[in-house]
C-alpha positions as CSV (number, residue, x, y, z in Angstrom):
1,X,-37.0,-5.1,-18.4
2,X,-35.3,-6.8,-15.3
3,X,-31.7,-6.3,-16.7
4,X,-29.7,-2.6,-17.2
5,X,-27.2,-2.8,-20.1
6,X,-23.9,-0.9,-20.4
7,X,-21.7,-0.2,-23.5
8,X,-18.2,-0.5,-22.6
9,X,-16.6,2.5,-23.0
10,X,-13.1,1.2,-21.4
11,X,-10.6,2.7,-23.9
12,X,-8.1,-0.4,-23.9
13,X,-11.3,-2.5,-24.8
14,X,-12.4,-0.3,-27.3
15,X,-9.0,0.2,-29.0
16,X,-8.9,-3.7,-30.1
17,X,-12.5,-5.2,-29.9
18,X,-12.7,-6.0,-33.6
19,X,-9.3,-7.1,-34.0
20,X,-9.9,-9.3,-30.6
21,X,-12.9,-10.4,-31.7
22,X,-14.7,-8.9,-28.7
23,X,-17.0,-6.3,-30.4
24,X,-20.2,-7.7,-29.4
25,X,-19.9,-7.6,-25.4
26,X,-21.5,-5.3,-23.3
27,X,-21.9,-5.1,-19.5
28,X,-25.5,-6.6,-17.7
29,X,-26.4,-6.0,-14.0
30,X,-29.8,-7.1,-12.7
31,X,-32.1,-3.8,-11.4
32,X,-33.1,-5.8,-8.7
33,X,-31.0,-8.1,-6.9
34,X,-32.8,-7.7,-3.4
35,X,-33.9,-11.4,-3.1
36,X,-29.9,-12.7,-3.6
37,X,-28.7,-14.0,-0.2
38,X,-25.8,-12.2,-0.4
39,X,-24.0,-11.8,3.3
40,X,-21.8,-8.9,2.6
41,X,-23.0,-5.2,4.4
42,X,-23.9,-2.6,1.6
43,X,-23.8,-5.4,-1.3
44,X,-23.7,-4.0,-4.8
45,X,-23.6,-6.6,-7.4
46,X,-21.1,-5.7,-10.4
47,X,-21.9,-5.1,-14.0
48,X,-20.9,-9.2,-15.7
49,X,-19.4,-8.7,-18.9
50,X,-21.4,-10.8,-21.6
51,X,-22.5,-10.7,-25.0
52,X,-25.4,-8.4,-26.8
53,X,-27.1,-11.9,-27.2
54,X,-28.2,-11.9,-23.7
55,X,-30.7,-9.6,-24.5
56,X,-32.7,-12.2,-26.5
57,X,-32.7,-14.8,-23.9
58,X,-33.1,-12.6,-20.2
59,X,-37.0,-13.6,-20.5
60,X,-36.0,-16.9,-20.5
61,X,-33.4,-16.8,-17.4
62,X,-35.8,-14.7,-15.4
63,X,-38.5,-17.5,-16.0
64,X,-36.0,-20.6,-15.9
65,X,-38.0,-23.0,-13.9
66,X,-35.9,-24.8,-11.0
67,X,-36.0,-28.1,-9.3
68,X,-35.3,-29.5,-5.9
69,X,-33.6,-32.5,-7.5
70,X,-31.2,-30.1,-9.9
71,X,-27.7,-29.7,-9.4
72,X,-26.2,-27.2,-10.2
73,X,-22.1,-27.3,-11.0
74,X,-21.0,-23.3,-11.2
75,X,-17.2,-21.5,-11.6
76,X,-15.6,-18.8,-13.1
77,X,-14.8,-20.3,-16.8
78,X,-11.9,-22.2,-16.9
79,X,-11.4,-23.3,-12.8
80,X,-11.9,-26.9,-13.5
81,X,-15.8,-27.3,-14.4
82,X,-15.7,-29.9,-17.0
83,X,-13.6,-32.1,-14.4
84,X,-16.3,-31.3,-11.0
85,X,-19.1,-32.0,-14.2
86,X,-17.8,-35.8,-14.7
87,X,-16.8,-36.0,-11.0
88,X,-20.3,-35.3,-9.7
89,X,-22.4,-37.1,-12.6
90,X,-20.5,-40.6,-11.7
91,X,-20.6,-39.9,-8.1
92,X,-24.7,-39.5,-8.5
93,X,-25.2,-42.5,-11.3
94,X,-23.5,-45.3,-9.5
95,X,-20.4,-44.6,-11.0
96,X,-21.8,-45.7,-14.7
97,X,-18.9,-45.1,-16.4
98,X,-20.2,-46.8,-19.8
99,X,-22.5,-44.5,-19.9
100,X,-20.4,-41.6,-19.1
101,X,-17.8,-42.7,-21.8
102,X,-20.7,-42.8,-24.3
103,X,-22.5,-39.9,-23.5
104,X,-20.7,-36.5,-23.9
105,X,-21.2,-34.5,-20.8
106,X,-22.8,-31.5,-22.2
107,X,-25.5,-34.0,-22.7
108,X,-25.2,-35.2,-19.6
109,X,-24.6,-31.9,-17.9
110,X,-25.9,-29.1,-20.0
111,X,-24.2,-25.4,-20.1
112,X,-27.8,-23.5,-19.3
113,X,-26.8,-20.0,-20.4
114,X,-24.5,-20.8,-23.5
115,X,-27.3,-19.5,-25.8
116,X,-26.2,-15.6,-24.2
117,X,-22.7,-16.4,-25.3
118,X,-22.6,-18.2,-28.5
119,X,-25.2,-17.9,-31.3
120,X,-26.6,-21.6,-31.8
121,X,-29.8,-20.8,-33.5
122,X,-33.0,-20.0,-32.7
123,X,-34.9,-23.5,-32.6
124,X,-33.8,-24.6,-29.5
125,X,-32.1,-22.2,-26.8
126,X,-29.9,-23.8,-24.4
127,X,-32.9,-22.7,-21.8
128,X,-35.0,-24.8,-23.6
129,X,-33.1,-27.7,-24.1
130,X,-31.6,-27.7,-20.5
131,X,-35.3,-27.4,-19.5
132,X,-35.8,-30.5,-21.3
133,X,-33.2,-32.4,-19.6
134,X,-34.5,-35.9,-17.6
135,X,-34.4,-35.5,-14.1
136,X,-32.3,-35.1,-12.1
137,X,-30.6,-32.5,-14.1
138,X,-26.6,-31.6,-14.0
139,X,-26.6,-28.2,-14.9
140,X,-23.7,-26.2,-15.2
141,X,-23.2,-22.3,-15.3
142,X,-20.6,-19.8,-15.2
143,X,-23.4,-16.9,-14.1
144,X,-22.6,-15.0,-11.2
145,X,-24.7,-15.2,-8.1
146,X,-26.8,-12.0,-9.4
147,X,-27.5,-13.3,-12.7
148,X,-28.9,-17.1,-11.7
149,X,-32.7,-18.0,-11.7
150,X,-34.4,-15.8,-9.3
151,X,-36.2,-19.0,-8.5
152,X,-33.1,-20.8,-7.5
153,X,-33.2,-18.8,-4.0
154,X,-36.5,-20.1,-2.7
155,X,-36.0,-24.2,-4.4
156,X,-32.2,-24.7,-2.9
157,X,-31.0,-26.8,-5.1
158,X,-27.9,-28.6,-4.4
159,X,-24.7,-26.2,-6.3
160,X,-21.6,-27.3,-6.1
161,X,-19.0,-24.4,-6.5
162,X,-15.5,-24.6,-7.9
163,X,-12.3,-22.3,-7.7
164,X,-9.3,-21.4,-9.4
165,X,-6.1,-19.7,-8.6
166,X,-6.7,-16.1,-10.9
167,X,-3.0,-16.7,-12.6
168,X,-3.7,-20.3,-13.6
169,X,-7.6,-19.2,-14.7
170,X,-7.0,-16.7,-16.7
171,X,-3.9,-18.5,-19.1
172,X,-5.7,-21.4,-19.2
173,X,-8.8,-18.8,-20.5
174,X,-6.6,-17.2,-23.1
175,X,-5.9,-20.4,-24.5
176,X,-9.5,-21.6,-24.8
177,X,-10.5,-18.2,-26.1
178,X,-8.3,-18.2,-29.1
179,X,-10.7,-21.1,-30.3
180,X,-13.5,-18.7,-29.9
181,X,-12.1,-16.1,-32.0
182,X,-10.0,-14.2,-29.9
183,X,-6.5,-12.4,-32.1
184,X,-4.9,-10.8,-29.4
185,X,-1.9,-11.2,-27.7
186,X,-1.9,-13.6,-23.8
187,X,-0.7,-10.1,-22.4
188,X,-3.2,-8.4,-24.1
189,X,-6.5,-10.7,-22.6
190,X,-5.0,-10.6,-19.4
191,X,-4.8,-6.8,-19.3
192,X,-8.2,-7.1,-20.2
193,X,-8.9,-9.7,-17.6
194,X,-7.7,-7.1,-14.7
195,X,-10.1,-4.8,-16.2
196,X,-12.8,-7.2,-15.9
197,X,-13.9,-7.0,-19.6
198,X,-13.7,-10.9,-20.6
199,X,-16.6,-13.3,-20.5
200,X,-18.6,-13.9,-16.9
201,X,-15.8,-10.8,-15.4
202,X,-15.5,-9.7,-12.9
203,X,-13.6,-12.5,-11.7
204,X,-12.7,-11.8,-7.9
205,X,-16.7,-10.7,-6.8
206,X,-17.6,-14.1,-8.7
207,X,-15.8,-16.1,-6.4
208,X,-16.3,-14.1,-3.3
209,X,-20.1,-13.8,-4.1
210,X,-20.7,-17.6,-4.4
211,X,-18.6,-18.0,-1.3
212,X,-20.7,-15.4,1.1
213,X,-24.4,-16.8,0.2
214,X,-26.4,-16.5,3.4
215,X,-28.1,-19.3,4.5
216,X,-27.9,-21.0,1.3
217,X,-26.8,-24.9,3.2
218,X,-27.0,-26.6,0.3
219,X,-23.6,-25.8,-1.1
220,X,-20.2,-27.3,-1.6
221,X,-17.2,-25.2,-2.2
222,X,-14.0,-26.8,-4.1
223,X,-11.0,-25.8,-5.7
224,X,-9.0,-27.0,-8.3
225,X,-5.5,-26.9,-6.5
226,X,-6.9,-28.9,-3.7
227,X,-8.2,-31.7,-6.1
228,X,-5.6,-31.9,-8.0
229,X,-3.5,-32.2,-4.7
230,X,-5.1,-34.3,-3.0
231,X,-8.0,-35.7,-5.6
232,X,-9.0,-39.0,-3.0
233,X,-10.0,-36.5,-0.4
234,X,-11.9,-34.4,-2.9
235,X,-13.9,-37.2,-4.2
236,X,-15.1,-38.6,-0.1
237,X,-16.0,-34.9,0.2
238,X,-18.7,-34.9,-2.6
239,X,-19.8,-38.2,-1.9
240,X,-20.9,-37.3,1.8
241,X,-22.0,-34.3,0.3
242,X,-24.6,-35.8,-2.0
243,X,-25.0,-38.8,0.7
244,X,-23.2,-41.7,-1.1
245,X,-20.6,-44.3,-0.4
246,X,-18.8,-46.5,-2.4
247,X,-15.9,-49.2,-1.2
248,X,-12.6,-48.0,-1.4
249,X,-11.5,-50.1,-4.3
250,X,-14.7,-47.9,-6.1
251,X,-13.4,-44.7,-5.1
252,X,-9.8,-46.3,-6.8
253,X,-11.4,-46.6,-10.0
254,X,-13.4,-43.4,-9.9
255,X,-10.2,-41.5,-9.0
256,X,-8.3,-43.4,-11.9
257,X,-11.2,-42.2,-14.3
258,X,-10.6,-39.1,-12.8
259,X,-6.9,-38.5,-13.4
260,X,-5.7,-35.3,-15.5
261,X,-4.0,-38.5,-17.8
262,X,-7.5,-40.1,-18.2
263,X,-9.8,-37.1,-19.1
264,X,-6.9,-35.9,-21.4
265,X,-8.1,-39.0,-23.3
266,X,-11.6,-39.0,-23.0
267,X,-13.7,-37.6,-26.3
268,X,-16.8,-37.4,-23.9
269,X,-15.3,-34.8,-21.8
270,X,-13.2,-32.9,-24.2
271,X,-15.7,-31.1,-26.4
272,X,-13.7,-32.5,-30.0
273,X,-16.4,-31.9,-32.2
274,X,-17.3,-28.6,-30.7
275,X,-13.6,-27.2,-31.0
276,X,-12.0,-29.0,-33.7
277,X,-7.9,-28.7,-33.0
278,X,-8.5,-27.4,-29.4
279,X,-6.9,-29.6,-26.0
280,X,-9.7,-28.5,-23.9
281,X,-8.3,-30.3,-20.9
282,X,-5.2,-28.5,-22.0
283,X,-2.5,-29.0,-18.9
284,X,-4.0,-29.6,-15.6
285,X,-1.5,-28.4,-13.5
286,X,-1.6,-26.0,-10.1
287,X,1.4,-23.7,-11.7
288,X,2.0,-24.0,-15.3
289,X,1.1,-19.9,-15.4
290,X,5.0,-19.7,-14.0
291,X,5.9,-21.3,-17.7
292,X,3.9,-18.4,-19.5
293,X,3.0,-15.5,-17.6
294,X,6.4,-12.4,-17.7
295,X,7.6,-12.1,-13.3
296,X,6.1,-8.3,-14.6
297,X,3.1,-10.0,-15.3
298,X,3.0,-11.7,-12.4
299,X,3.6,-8.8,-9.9
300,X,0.8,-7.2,-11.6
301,X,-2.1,-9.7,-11.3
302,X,-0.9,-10.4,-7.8
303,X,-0.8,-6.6,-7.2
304,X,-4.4,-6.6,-8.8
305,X,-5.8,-8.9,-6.2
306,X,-4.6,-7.4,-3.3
307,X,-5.8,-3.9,-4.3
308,X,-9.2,-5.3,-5.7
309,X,-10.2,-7.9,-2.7
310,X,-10.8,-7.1,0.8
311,X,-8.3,-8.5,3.0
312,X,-11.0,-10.6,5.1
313,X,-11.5,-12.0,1.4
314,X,-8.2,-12.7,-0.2
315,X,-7.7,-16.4,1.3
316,X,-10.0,-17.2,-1.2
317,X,-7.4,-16.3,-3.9
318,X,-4.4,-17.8,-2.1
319,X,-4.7,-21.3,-3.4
């Protein structure tokens, strides 16, 4: 076995994981992560909080073939994935957007690893059937940097990397996890957030350790803020990345397509059938934690990042 499992023994965790709905996570770390191009000194990778069903799929992970054509869109959950997905896809297909109306985009950009998260049978894992995908694939992932492909380190793929203020991450996280089951309280999942103990945690070494990948040139880092600040700007900066120009009146349109009013209205980005009830592009905004989250609450996650992250590290978080 390539993969060490941990029971959480965290007593906060274990006080409500059945009435949370949490009861089946447990904490992975790879045994070796020596071939990770990792460029901090002394790097230890963190135990990633996941579910027990990881165990039935590490085979295929480990084996996960990887192309030189993939591309690969990877965050923390809930830093603006589904809107980088659409963004890239359109910027890649000549800005198709027929087809990217008709075609939901977890066809179009599968989730690779949701089969370790979700139980969705056992006749096709999401391995497979991202495996399976035409190419050039879209691939998404919220796997941290120890937990991807081995092979992804010697094919370089193109991965495009996006990040999220931790207040504004981990509301918007609450509210997408009370589709999947989760009872407790926003207070309560963000207590548990600090301690890393929710899905893909811990947050801070996620985006640090995508962010510190040693000769790895094939990389584009984003953040949500700075899209949804300045979205034109965002947009020119993946198009050089991936080597393609449009005119400017293209670029309009993509941007219009783009806008936090437009995918609020788009079924092909919004997972409806999935999560019945759920706004999955909920809000959008840079700051709507201010409307939810207690000043105590605050002063506590901002407190959190400043003890947890290095200070050569914390501009990463100050977004």
């Amino acid at each position: 076995m390539s993969f060490e499992y941990v029971n959480i023994s965290e007593p906060t965790w274990l006080a409500i994981r059945f009435k949370s709905g949490q009861d089946d996570y447990i904490l992975v770390k790879p045994k070796d992560f020596s071939k990770v191009p990792v460029n901090i000194p002394n790097w230890v990778p963190s135990a990633c909080c996941t579910t027990s069903l990881f165990r039935r799929h590490e085979n295929e992970l480990l084996n996960f073939e990887v192309k030189t054509d993939d591309i690969w869109i990877a965050s923390y959950p809930k830093s603006g994935t589904t809107w980088v997905q659409e963004m890239v896809w359109l910027i890649c297909n000549d800005l198709d957007f027929d087809k990217a109306r008709a075609t939901v985009i977890r066809d179009r950009s599968p989730f690779l690893e949701v089969s370790t998260i979700f139980d969705i049978g056992e006749d096709m894992s999401s391995f497979s059937y991202t495996s399976e995908t035409p190419s050039p694939r879209f691939i998404k992932t919220h796997l941290p940097v120890s937990l991807l492909p081995p092979k992804i380190w010697t094919v370089k793929p193109k991965i495009v990397y996006i990040r999220r203020n931790p207040k504004s991450v981990a509301v918007s996280y609450y509210h997408h996890s009370k589709t999947n089951d989760f009872k407790g309280t926003l207070e309560s999942f963000i207590q548990l957030f600090m301690k890393d103990l929710q899905l893909y945690s811990p947050y801070h070494q996620h985006v640090i350790e995508y962010h510190h990948l040693e000769d790895y040139d094939n990389i584009l880092y984003l953040s949500f803020e700075e899209m949804k600040r300045n979205l034109r700007e965002s947009v020119l900066q993946t198009c050089k990345f991936f080597g393609r120009t449009y005119s400017a009146s293209k670029i309009d349109d993509l941007c219009r397509h783009l806008s936090f009013e437009s995918m609020t209205a788009n079924l092909a980005v919004n997972y409806e059938d999935a999560f019945p009830g759920e706004k999955f592009i909920r809000e959008g905004a840079i700051d709507g934690w201010k409307k939810e989250l207690s000043p105590e609450l605050i002063a506590e996650m901002d407190h959190w990042t400043e003890r947890t992250v290095d200070r050569k590290y914390q501009y990463l978080f100050k977004i």
